[in-house]
C-alpha positions as CSV (number, residue, x, y, z in Angstrom):
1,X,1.2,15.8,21.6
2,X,-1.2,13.8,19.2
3,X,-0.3,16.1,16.1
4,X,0.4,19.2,15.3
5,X,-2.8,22.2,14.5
6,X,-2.7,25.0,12.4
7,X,-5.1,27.8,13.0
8,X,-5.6,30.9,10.4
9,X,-8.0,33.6,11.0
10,X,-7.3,37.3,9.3
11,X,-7.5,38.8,13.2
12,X,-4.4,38.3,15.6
13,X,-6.1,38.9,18.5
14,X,-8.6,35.9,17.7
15,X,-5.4,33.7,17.6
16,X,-3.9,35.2,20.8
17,X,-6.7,33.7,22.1
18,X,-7.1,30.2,20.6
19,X,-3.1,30.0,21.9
20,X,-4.1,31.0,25.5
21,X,-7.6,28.6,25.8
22,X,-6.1,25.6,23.9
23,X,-2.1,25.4,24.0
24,X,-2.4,23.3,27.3
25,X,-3.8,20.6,25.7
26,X,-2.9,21.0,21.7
27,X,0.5,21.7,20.1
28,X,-0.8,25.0,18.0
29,X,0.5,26.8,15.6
30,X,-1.3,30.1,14.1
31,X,-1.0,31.7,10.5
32,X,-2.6,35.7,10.3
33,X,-4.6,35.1,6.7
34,X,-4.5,32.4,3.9
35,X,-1.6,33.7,2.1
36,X,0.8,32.7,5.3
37,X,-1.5,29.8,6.0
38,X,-0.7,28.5,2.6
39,X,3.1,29.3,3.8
40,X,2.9,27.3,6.9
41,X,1.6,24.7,5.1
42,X,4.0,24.2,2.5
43,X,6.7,25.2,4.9
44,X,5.7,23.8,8.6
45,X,3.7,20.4,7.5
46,X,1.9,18.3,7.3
47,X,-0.3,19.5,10.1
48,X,-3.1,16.8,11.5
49,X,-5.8,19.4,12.0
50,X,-6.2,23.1,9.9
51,X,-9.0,25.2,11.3
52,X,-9.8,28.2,9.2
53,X,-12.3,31.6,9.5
54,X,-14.7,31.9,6.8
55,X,-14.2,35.4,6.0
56,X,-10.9,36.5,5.2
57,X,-9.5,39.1,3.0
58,X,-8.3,37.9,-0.3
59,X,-9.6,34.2,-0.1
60,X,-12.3,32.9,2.2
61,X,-11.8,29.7,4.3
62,X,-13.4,27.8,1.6
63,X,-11.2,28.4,-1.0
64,X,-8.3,28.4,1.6
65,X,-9.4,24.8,3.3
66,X,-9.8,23.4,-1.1
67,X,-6.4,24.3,-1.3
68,X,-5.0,22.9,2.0
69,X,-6.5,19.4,0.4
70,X,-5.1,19.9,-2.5
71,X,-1.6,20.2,-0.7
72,X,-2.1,17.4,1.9
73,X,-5.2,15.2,1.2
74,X,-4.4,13.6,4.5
75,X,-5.0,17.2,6.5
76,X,-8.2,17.4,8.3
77,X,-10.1,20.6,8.3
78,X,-12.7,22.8,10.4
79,X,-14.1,25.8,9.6
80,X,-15.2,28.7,12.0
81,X,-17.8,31.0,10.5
82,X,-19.8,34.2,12.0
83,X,-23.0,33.3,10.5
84,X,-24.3,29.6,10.0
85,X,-25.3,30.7,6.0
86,X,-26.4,27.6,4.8
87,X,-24.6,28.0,1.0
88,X,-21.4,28.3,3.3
89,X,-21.4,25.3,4.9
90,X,-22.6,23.5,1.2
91,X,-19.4,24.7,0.0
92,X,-17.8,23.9,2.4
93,X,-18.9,20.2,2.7
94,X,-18.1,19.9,-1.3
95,X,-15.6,21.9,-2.1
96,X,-13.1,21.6,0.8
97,X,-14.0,18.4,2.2
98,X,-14.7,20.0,5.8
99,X,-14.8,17.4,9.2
100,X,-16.6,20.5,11.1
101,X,-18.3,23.4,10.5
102,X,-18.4,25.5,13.8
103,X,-20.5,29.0,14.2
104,X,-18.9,31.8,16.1
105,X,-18.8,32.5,19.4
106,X,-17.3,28.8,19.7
107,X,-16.5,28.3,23.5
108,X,-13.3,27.1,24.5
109,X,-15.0,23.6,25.2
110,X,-16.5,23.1,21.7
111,X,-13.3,24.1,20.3
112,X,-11.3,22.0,22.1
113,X,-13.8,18.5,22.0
114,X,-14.1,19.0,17.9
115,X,-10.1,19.2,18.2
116,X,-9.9,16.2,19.8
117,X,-12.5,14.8,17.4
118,X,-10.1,15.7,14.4
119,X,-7.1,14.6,15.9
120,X,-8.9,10.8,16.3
121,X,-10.1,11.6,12.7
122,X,-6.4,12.1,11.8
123,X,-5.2,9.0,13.5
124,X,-8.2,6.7,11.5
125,X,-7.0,8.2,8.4
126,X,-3.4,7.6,9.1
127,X,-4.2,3.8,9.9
128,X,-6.1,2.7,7.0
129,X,-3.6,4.2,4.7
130,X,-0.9,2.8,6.1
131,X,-2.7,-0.7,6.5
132,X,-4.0,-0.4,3.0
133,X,-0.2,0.2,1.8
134,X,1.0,-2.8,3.7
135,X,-2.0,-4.7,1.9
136,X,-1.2,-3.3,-1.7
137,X,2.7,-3.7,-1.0
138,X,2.3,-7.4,-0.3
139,X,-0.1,-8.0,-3.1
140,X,1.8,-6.3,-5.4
141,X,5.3,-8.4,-4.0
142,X,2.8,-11.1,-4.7
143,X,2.0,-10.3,-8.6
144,X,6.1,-9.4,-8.9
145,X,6.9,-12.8,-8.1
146,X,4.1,-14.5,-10.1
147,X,5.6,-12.2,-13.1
148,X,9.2,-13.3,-12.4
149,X,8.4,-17.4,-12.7
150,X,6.0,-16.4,-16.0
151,X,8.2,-14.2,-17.8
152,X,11.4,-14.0,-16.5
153,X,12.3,-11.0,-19.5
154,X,9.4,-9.0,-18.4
155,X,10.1,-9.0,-14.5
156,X,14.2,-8.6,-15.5
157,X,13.3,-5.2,-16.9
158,X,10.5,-4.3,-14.6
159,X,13.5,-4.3,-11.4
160,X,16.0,-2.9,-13.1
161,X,13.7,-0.1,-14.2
162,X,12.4,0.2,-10.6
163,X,15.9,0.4,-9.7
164,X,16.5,3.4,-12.5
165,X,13.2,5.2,-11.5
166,X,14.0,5.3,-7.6
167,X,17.4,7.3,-8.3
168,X,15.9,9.7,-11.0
169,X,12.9,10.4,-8.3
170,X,15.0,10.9,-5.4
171,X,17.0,13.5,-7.1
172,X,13.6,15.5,-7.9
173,X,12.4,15.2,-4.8
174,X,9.2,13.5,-5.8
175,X,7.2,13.3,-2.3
176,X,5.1,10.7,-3.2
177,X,8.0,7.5,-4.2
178,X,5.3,4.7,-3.3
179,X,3.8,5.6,-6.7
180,X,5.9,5.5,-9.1
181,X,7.7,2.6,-7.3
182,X,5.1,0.9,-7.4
183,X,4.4,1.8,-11.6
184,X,7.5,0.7,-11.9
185,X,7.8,-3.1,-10.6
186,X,4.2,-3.2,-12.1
187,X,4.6,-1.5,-15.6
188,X,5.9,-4.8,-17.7
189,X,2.7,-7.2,-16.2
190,X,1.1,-6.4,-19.2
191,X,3.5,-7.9,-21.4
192,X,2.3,-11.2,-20.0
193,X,0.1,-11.8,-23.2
194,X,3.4,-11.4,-25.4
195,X,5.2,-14.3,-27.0
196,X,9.2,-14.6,-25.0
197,X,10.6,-14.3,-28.4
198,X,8.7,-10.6,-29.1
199,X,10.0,-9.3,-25.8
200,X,13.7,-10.6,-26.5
201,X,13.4,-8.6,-29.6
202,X,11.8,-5.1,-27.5
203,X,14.6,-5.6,-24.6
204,X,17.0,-5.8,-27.1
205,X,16.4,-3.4,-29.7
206,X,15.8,-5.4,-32.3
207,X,13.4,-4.9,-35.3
208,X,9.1,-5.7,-35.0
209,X,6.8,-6.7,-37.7
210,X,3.6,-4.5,-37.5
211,X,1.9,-7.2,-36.4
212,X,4.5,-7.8,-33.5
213,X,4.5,-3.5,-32.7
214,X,0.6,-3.5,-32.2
215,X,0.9,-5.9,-29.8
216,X,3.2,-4.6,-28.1
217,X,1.5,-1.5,-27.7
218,X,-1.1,-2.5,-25.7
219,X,0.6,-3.8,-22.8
220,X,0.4,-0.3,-21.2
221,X,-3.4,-0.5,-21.4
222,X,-3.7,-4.2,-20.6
223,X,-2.2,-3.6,-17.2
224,X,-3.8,-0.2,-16.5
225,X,-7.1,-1.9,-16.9
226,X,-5.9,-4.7,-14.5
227,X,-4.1,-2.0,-12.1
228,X,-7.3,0.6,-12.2
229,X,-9.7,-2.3,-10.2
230,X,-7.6,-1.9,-7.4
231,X,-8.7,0.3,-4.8
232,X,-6.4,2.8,-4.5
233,X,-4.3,1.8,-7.3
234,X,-5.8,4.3,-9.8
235,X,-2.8,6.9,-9.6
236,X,-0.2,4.2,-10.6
237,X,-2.3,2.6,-13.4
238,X,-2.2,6.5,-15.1
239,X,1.2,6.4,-14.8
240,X,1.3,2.7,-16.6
241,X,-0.8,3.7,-19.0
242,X,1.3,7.0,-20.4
243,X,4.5,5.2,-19.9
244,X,5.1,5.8,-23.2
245,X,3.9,8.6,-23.8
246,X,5.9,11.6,-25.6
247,X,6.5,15.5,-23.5
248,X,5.5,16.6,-26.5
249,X,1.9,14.5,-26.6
250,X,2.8,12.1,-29.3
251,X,3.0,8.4,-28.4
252,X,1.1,5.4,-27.5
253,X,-1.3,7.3,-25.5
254,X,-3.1,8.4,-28.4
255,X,-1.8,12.3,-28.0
256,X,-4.2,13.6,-25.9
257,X,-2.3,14.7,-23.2
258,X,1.7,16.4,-23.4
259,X,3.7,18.2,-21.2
260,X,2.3,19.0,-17.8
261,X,-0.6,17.3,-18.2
262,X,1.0,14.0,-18.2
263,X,1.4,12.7,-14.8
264,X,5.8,13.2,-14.1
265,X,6.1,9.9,-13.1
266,X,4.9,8.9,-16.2
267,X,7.8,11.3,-17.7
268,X,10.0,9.4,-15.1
269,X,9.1,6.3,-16.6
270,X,9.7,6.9,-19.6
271,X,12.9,8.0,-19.4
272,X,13.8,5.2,-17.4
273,X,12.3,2.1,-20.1
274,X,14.2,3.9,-22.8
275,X,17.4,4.1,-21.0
276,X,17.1,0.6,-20.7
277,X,16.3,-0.2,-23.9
278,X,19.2,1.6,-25.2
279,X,21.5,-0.3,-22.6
280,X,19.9,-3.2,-23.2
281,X,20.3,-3.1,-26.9
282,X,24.7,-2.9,-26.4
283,X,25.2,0.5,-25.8
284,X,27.1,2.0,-22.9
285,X,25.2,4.7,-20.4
286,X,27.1,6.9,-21.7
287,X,25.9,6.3,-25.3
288,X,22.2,6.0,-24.4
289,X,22.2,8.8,-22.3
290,X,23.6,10.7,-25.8
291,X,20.9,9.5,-27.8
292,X,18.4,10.4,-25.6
293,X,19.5,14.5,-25.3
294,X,19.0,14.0,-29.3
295,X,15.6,13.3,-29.0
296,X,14.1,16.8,-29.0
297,X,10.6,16.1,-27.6
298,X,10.5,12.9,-26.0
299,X,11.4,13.7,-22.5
300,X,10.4,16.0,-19.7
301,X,13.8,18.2,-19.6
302,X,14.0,17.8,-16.3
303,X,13.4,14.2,-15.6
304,X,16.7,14.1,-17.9
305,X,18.9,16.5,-16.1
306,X,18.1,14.0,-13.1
307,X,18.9,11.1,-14.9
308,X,22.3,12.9,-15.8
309,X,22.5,14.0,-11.7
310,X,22.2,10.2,-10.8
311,X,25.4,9.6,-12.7
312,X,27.5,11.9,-10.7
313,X,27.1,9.5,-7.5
314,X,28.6,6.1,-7.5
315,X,28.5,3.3,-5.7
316,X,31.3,0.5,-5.7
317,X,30.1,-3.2,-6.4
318,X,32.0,-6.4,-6.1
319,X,31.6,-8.7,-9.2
320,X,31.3,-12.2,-7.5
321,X,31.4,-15.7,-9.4
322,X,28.7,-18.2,-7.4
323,X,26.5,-20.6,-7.8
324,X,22.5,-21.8,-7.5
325,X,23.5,-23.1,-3.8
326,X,25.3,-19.6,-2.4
327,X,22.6,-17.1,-3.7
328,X,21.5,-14.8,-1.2
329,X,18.8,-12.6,-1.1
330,X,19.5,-8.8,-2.3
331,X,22.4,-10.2,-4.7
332,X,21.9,-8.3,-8.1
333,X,22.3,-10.6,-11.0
334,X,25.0,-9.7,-13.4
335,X,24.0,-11.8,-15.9
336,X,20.8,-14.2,-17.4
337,X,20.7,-17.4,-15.5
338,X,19.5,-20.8,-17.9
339,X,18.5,-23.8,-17.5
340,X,20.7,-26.8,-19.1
341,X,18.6,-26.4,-22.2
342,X,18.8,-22.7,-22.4
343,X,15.4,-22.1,-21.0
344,X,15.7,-18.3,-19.4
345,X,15.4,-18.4,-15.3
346,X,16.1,-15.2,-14.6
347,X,17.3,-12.0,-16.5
348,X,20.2,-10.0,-15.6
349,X,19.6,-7.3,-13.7
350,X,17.2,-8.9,-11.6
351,X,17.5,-8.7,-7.4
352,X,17.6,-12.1,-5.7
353,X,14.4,-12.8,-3.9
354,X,13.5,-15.8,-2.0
355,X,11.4,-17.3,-4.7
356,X,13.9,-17.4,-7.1
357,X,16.7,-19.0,-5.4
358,X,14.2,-21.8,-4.3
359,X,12.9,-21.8,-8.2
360,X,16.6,-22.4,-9.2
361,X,17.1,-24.5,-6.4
362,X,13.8,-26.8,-8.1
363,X,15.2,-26.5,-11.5
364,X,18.5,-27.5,-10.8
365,X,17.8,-30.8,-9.1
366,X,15.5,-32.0,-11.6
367,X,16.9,-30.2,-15.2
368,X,19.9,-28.5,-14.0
369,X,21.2,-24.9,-14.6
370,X,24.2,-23.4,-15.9
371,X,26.8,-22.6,-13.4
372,X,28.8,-20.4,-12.3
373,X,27.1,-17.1,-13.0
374,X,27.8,-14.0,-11.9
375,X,26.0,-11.1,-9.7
376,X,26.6,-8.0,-8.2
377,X,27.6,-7.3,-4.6
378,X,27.5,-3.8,-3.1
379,X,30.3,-3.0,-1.3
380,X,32.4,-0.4,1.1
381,X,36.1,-0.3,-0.2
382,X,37.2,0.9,3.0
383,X,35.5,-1.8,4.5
384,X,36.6,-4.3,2.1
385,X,39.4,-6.7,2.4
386,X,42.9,-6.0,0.8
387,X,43.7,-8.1,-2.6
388,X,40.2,-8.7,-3.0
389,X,40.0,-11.3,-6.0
390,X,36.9,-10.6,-7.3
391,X,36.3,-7.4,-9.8
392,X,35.1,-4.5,-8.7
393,X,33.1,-1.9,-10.6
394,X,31.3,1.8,-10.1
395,X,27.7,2.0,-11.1
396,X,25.4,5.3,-10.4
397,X,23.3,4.3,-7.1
398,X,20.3,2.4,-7.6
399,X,21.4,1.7,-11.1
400,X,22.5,-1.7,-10.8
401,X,22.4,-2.9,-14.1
402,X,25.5,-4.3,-14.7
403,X,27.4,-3.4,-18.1
């Protein structure tokens, strides 16, 4: 079967007879009226194909087919209407988006040919999104990687943060993680117009001039006017953009927008900058976690009840010594790495990517670098060997930030 079809019409016997004509050749599904169309949807999908009557009790296939969109954008839709009323098919067209608009009597063979047509509709849709998110994954791996060897501070805090925001969105349930994974790695390329020494003192918790607070504060905008030229891209740069951004509608946003009207993973991300500020600034998770209940109005209630959630699993990780020449990738660092001269390579934190060990590799045959460092291993201690000499600690999962 190519994909699954959901048909809803307000009269069973109409759907008896889509399922007699057209289950030989489609896998069908059928919903009596919006209300358990809307059902099927929320509770069956994502279908590739909804075909809906025009005139149904309650909500007509218009409003129905707007709402299916809404619900999954991805969804292609048909509509099946009595009488060809021009106005019909107009809203139709603008309001739900429809691939076809059919008249009644439809023959079996009509039906079934603008099926097909949707399903292939379904498939090109499918195709290009998943090409264009291969494209923007590998661009923005690209921009990650440029950040890391400009600003080693910035692209520290951006993974860690990536790392905090994947955890607190996997125990909401968020549906759509590309996004706010994505706002994550890219919500610190903005601070590329700050001096090192401003974002030492922001990372760790340290005192701004005015001067060095207004710069600051337009970093979020910097990169959402970057982020917004991207096609496709326009969902993540709103969530850069109210990053910091209060529940309550203070913040750097300007205050135009609080509570639900802010986009959650902005709330998400958020709550995950802050609790690595506070970490970053000495304090344990347990302490920053504290402060941040204090702060009546900051944070989406329930973006913090997930953060506490993410705490109650843990992961074991081995605390390894090595050196420039036994990195590997996906080692976490446990601390910053420097050159000879104290020149900052790469912030703690940080995952191990191919770029960096061949940047340290670079660095240490013609400057040096400080060695041995430590990083972050995760391991199974069932699988793990007795007498193991190295330490081993619990973090939450995905936060690998080591204390």
């Amino acid at each position: 079967m190519a994909g699954k079809i959901l048909c809803v019409d307000d009269d069973p016997n109409i759907l008896e007879g889509y399922k007699r004509q057209l289950r030989k050749e489609f896998e069908l599904v059928t919903a009596v009226g919006p209300e358990q169309g809307l059902r099927m949807v929320a509770e069956q999908g994502p279908f590739a194909v909804v075909v809906s009557d025009l005139q149904m009790p309650g909500m007509n296939g218009v409003e129905f087919l707007a709402q299916v969109r809404v619900h999954e954008p991805d969804t292609v839709r048909m509509l099946l209407t009595g009488n060809a009323e021009l106005q019909a098919a107009i809203d139709a067209i603008n309001q739900g988006q429809i691939f076809r608009f059919l008249t009644k009597p439809c023959t079996s063979e009509l039906l079934g040919g603008a099926l097909k047509a949707a399903l292939a509709q379904h498939r090109l849709i499918n195709a290009e999104r998943e090409l264009l998110e291969q494209t923007l994954s590998g661009s923005i791996g690209v921009l990650s990687e440029v950040l890391a060897l400009v600003n080693p501070e910035a692209f520290g805090r951006s993974a860690r943060i990536t790392r905090y925001v994947e955890s607190i969105a996997e125990n909401l349930h968020v549906s759509e993680l590309w996004s706010i994974k994505t706002a994550a790695m890219l919500s610190q390329i903005g601070c590329v117009i700050l001096p090192e020494s401003v974002l030492k003192k922001v990372y760790q918790g340290a005192a701004l001039t005015a001067e060095e607070t207004q710069l600051f504060n337009q970093h979020p905008f910097i990169a959402y006017d970057l982020i917004a030229k991207i096609p496709r891209m326009k969902r993540v740069a709103e969530i850069i953009k109210f990053q910091d951004s209060y529940y309550d509608g203070v913040g750097m946003s300007g205050g135009t927008q609080q509570g639900k009207t802010i986009p959650m993973e902005a709330g998400i991300l958020k709550v995950a900058l802050d609790f690595d500020a506070l970490e970053s600034s000495g304090k344990s998770k347990a302490e920053a976690f504290g402060v941040m209940q204090q702060r009546k109005g900051w944070y989406d209630p329930t973006v913090i009840d997930a953060l506490k959630s993410a705490f109650a699993k843990e992961i074991k990780f081995e605390v390894k010594t090595t050196v420039v020449a036994e990195l590997l990738e996906g080692m976490i660092l446990a601390e910053d790495i420097q050159s000879s001269q104290y020149v900052l390579l790469a912030s703690k934190g940080q995952q191990v990517t191919q770029s960096m060990i061949l940047r340290l590799q670079s660095f240490r045959k013609s400057g040096g670098v400080r060695e041995p460092f430590t990083v972050l291993l995760p391991i199974k201690l069932e699988d793990s060997p007795a007498g193991i000499p190295s330490q081993v600690v619990s973090q939450p999962v995905q936060m690998l930030k080591a204390s």
